[in-house]
C-alpha positions as CSV (number, residue, x, y, z in Angstrom):
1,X,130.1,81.5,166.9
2,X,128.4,84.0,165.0
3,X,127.3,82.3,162.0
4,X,124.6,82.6,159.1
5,X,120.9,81.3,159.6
6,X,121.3,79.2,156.5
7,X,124.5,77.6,157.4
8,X,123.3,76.4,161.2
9,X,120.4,75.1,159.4
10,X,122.3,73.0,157.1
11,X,124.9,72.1,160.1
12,X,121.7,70.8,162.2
13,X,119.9,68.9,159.2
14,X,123.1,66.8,158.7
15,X,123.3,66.7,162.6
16,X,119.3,65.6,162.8
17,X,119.9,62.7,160.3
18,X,123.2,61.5,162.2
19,X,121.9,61.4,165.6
20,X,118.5,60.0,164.3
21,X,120.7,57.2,162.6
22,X,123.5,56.3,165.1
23,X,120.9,56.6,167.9
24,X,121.4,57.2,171.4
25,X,124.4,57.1,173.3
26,X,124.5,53.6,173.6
27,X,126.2,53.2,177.1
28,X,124.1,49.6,177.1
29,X,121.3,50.1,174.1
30,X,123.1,47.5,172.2
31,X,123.1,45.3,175.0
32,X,120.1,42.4,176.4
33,X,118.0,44.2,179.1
34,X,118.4,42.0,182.7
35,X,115.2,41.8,183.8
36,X,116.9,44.0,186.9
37,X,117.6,46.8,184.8
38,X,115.2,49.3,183.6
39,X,116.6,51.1,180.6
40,X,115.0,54.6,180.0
41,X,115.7,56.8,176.4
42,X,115.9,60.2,177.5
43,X,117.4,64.2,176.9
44,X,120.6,65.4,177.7
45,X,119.9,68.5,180.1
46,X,117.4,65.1,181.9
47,X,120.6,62.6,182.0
48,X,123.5,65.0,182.4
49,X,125.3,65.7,185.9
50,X,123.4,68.9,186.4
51,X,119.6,67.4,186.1
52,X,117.5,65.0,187.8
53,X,119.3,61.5,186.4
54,X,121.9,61.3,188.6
55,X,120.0,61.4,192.0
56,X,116.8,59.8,190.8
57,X,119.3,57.5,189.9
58,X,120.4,57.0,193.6
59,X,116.9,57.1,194.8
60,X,115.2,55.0,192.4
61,X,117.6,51.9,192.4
62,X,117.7,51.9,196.4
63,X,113.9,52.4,197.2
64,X,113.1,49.6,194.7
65,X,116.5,47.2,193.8
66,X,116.2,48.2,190.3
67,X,119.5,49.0,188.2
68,X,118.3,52.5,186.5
69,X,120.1,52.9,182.9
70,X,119.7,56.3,182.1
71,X,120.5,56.5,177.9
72,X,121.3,60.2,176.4
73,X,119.6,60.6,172.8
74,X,121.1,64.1,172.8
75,X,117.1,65.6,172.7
76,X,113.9,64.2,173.6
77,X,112.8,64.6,169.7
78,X,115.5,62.5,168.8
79,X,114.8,59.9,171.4
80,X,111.0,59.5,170.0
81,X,112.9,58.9,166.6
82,X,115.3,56.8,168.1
83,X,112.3,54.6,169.7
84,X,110.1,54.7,166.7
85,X,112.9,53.2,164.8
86,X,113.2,50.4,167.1
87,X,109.9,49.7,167.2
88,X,110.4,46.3,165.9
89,X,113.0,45.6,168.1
90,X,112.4,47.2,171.5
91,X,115.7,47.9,173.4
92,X,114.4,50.3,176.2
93,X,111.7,50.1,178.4
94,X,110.6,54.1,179.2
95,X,110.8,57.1,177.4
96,X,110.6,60.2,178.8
97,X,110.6,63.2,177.7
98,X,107.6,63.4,175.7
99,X,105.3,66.4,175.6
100,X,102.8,68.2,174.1
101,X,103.6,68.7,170.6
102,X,105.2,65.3,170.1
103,X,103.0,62.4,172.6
104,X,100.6,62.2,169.8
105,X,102.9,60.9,167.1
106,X,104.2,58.9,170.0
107,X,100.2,57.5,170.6
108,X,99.8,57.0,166.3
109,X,102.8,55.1,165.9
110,X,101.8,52.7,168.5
111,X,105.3,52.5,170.0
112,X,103.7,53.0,173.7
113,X,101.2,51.2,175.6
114,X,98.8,52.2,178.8
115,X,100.0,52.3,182.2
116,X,98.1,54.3,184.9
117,X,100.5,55.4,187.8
118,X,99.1,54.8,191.3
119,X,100.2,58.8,192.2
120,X,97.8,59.7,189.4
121,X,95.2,61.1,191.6
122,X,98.3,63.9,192.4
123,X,98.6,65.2,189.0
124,X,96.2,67.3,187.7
125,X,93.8,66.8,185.0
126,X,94.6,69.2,182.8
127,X,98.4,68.4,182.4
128,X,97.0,64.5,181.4
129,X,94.7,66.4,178.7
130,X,97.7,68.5,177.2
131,X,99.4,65.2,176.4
132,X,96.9,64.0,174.2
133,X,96.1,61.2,176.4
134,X,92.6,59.7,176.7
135,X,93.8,56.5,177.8
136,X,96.9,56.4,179.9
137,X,99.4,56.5,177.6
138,X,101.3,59.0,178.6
139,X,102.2,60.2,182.4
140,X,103.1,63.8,183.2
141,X,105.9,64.7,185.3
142,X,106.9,68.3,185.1
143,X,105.7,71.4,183.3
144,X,106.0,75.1,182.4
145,X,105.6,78.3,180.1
146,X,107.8,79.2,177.0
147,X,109.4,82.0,177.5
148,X,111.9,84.4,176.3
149,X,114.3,85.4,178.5
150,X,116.2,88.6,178.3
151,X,119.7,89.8,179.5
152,X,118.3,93.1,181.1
153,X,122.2,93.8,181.3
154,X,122.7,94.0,177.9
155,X,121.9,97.5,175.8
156,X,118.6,96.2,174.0
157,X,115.3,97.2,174.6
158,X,113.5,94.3,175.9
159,X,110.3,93.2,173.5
160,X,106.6,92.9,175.0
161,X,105.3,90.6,172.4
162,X,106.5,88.1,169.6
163,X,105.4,90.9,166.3
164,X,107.7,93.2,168.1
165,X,110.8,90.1,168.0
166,X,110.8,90.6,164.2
167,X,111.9,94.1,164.2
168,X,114.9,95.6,163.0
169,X,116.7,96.8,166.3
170,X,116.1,93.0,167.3
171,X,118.8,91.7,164.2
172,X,120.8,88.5,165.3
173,X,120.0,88.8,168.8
174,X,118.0,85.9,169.2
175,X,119.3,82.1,169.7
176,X,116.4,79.6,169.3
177,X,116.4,76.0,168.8
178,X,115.9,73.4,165.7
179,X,112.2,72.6,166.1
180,X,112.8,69.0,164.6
181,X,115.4,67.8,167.1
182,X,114.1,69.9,170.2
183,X,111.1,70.6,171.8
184,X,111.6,73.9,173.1
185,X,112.3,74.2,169.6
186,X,109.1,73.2,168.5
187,X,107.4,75.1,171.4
188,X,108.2,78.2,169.7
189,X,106.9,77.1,166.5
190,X,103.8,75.9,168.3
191,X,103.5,79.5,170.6
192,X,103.8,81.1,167.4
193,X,101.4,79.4,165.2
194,X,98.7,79.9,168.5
195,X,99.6,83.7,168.0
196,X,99.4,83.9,164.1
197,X,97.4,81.5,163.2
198,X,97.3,81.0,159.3
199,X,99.6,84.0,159.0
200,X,102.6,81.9,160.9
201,X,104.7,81.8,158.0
202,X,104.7,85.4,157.1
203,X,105.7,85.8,160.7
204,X,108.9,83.7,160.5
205,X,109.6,85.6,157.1
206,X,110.1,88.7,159.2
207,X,111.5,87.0,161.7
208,X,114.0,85.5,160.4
209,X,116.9,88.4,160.5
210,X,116.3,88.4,163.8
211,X,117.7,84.8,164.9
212,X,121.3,84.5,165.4
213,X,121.5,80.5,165.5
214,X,119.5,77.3,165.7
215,X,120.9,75.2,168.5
216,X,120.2,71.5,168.1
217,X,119.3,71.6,171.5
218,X,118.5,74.0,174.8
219,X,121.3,72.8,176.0
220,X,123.9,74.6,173.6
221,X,121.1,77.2,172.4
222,X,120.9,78.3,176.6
223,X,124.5,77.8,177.1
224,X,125.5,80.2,174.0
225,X,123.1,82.5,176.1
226,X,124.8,82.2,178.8
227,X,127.8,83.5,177.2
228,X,126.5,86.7,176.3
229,X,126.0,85.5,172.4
230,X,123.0,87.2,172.2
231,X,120.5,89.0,174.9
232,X,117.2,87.1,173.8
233,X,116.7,83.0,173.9
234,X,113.8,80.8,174.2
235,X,113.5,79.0,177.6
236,X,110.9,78.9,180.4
237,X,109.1,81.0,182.8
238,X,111.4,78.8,184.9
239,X,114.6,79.1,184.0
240,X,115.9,82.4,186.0
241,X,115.2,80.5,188.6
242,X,117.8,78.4,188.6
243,X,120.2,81.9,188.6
244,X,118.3,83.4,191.6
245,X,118.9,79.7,193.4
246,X,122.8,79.6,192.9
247,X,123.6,83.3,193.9
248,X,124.2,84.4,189.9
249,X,121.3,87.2,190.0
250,X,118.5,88.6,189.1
251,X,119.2,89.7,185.5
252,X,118.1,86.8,183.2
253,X,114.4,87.6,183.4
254,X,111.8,85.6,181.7
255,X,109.7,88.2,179.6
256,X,105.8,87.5,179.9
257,X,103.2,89.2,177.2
258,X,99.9,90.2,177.0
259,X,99.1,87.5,174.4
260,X,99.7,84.7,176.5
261,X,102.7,82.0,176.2
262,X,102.7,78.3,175.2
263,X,103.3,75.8,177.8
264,X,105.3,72.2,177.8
265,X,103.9,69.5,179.6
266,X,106.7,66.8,179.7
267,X,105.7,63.0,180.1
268,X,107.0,59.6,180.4
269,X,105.4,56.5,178.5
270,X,106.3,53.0,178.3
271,X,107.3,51.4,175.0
272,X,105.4,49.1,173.7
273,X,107.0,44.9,174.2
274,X,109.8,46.6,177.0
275,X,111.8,44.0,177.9
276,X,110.9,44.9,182.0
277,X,107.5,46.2,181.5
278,X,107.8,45.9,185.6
279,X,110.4,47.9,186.2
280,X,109.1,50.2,183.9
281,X,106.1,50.5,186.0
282,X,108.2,50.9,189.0
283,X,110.4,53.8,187.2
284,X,107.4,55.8,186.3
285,X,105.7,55.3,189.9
286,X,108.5,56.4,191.5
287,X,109.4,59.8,188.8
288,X,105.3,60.9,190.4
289,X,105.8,60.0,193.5
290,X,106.4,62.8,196.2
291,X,110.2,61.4,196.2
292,X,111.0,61.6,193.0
293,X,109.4,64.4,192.0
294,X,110.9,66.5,195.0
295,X,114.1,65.9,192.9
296,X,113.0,67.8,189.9
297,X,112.4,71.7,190.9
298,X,116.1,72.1,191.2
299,X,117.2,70.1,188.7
300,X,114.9,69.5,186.2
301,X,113.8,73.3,186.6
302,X,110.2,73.0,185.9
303,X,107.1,72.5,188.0
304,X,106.8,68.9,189.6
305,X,103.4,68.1,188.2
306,X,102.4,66.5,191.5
307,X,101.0,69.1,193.5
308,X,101.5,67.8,197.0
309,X,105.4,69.1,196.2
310,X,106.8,72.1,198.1
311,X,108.4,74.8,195.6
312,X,112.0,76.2,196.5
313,X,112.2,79.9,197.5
314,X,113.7,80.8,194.2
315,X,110.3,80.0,192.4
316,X,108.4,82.6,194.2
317,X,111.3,85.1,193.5
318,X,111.6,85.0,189.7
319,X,109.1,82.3,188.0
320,X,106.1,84.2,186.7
321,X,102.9,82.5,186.0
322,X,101.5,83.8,182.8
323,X,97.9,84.4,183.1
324,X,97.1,83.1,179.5
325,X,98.0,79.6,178.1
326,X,97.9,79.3,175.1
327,X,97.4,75.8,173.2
328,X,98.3,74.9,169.2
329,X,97.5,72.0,167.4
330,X,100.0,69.6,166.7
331,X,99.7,68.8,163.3
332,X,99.2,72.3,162.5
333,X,102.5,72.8,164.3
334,X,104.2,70.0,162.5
335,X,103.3,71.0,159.1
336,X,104.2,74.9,160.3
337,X,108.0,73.1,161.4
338,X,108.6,72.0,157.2
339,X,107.9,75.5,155.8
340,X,109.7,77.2,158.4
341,X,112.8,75.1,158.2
342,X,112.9,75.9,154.2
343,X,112.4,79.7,154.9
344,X,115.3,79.7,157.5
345,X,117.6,77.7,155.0
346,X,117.1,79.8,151.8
């Protein structure tokens, strides 16, 4: 798989339009929404056997008599796409998967509309304030810290900060994500553009002979990781977790610097006209409540963002806090994405 910068990037930008165009998986998008079913646009690593769909699934339809339709977009970048070009012509009634770096666009294009959980008084203020939300619009459910994290079996010198990533010894041994069809993605372009500042794109210059591949998603960027493709990827301060949990080790360590890290605070909205705006309700009730949010540590592998929830074990073994977050401007990051995305494809 080891390919050229430039030709990922033009593999992904023909990937981005189709998925953007064909839309979500549609298991039942093209379908009339029963006012039992709530339909929710989502991300893979959220939908897929392995993550919290399946069981909130379970929970969610028997506590509450709902059917919960759970539709893959393949990222949650391409499910805000997805739902901004239905906006006309609504077909789900949640997304989630929003964060950070893209609940704004979601607020400006008027494709959600307010909804105040009753568990809000169990999610801290400060993850509502990352989301750009003054009013409601968007409900946090989980959280954590970009990261990179190192094979410490491989034969490479770990780095201690992002300027030292873009040297030589580093060449093709670091997988990151498209930043315009993935948010972790766009969390590195956002944790580098806190770090540089108007000097961002001279960064990614240098950086460049340094990245391997550009995975459409975490998904296939962590798997080819996973695989021993390359020592170096951008995850979470979470994510060896999940190896210390299911007996795999200690190795995968999540590398934190003196500059501070970026963080992701991941949200769920409703869209605007949903054909069940109450079972939309009842969905994003039930993702914040104690239940459902018990669910997400050892699936979801992020912090619940209710705090009444009990951490696993594993957490306390090998998910550093970083004592810096660091926070970017979104548009500043979105106009950082274009230039970078022309420097990676020359």
């Amino acid at each position: 798989m080891k390919k050229t910068t430039e030709k990922i990037v033009k593999i992904v930008s023909i990937i981005t339009l189709a998925a953007i165009f064909a839309g979500c998986n549609k298991k039942s998008a093209d379908a009339k929404t029963e006012s039992k079913e709530v339909t929710i646009y989502t991300y893979d690593s959220f939908a897929g056997e392995w993550g919290p769909g399946p069981e909130l699934t379970k929970k969610f339809e028997e506590k509450t008599g709902y059917k919960l339709n759970i539709v893959d977009c393949g990222d949650a970048v391409q499910a805000l796409s997805r739902a901004i070009l239905e906006k006309n012509a609504v077909q789900a009634d949640v997304i989630v998967g929003l964060d950070n770096n893209t609940s704004s666009k979601a607020i400006n294009e008027g494709i959600i509309e307010e909804y105040k959980t009753k568990n809000s008084d169990s999610i801290p203020k400060d993850l509502f304030e990352a989301l750009q939300d003054k009013g409601n619009f968007v409900t946090p459910y989980d959280f954590s810290h970009f990261a990179l994290i190192f094979d410490s079996k491989s034969n490479t010198t770990p780095p201690t900060s992002l300027e030292d990533l873009a040297k030589p010894e580093y060449a093709k041994k670091l997988i990151l994500m498209d930043p315009r069809t993935s948010t972790p993605g766009l969390g590195f372009v956002a944790w580098t553009v806190s770090v540089f500042g108007d000097k961002v794109i001279d960064y990614w210059k240098t950086l460049k002979p340094s990245i391997l591949m550009m995975a459409p998603g975490w998904s296939a960027g962590y798997g080819s990781f996973t695989k021993g493709e390359a020592p170096l990827v951008i995850s979470y301060t979470t994510s060896p977790a999940y190896h210390v949990e299911y007996g795999e080790g200690d190795e995968r360590k999540a590398l934190i610097f003196d500059e501070g890290h970026s963080w992701q605070v991941e949200g769920a909205a409703i869209l605007k006209n949903a054909p069940n705006k109450e079972g939309a309700e009842a969905f994003i009730d039930f993702l914040t409540s104690e239940e459902g949010q018990s669910i997400l540590p050892l699936t979801q592998w992020m912090y619940p963002a209710n705090k009444n929830v009990k951490l696993p074990e594993s957490y306390e073994k090998a998910a550093p806090i970083p004592e810096r977050t660091l926070i970017a401007d979104p548009e500043k990051v979105q106009s950082a994405v274009e230039e970078i995305m022309k420097i990676l494809s020359e």
